[in-house]
N, C-alpha and C positions, 0 to 999 in steps of 0.2 A: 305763475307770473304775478310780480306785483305791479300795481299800477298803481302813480300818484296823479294825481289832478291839481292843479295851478289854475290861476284865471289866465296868463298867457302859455301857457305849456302843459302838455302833457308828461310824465316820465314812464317808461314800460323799462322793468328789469324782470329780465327771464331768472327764471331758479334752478334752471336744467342748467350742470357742468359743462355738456354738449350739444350747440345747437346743430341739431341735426335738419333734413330735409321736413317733417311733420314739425316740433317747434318754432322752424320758422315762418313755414304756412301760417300756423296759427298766429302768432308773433305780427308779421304783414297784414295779415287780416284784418286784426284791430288797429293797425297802422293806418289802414289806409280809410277808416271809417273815422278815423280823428279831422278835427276841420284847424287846429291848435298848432304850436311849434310839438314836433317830439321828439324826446328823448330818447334814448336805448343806454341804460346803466349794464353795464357786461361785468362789475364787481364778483359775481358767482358765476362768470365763463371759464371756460378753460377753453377751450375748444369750439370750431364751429368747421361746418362743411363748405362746399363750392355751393349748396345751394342757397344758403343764406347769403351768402359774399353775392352771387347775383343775381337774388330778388334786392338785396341792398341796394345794388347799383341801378338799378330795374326803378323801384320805387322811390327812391334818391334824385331821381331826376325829377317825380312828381311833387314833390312832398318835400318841405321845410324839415331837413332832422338832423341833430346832433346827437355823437354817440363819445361816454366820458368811462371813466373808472376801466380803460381797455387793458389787457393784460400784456405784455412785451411778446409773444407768440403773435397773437392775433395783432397788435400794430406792423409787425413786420410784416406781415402778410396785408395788410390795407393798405401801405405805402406802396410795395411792389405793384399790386394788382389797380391801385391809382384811386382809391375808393375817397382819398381825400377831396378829388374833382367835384365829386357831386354829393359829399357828406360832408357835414364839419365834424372834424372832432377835436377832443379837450379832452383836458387831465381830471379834473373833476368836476362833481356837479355845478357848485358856484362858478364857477367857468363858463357851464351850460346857460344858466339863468342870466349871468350877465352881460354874456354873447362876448365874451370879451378872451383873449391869448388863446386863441386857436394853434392847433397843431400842422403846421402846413409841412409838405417835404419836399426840399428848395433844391432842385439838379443843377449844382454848379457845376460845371468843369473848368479845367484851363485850359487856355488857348496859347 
């Protein structure tokens, strides 16, 4: 896992293709020990499990975090399962830094 330090942010990018149920453990772990805004870069994801998807939303409620660089499997799966509510996310990291054109998923229908 790499991690970057910023004076207002943290960034954590895992190196695992798959986060599985131990990656994320660990992964939260240090998440939840940061007192900063964090990050989670997913640029080297391909994949991840139900248990990441809900420590994310678990720890999402507690904790300021944004997650950028996501791959089109895994956004489709954050949008369904609603991870937008209690995580921001972005397209890229200056995205992240600037707190700015987040990615929201807007249920319109007609009436």
């Amino acid at each position: 896992m790499e991690i970057k330090d910023n004076t207002t942010s943290c960034i954590f990018a895992p190196s695992c293709p798959k986060l599985t149920a131990t990656e994320s453990r660990i992964l939260f772990d240090e998440i939840k020990k940061e007192k900063r805004t964090v990050g989670i870069d997913l640029k080297y994801v391909y994949d991840c499990t139900i248990e990441f998807i809900t420590e994310l939303k678990r720890v999402g409620v507690l904790k300021n975090i944004g997650i950028f660089n996501i791959p089109s499997d895994i956004f489709a799966l954050f949008n369904i399962m609603g991870i937008d509510k209690t995580v921001k996310l972005y397209v890229s990291e200056s995205d992240f830094q600037e707190d700015s054109r987040q990615l929201l998923n807007r249920k319109f229908s007609i009436v």
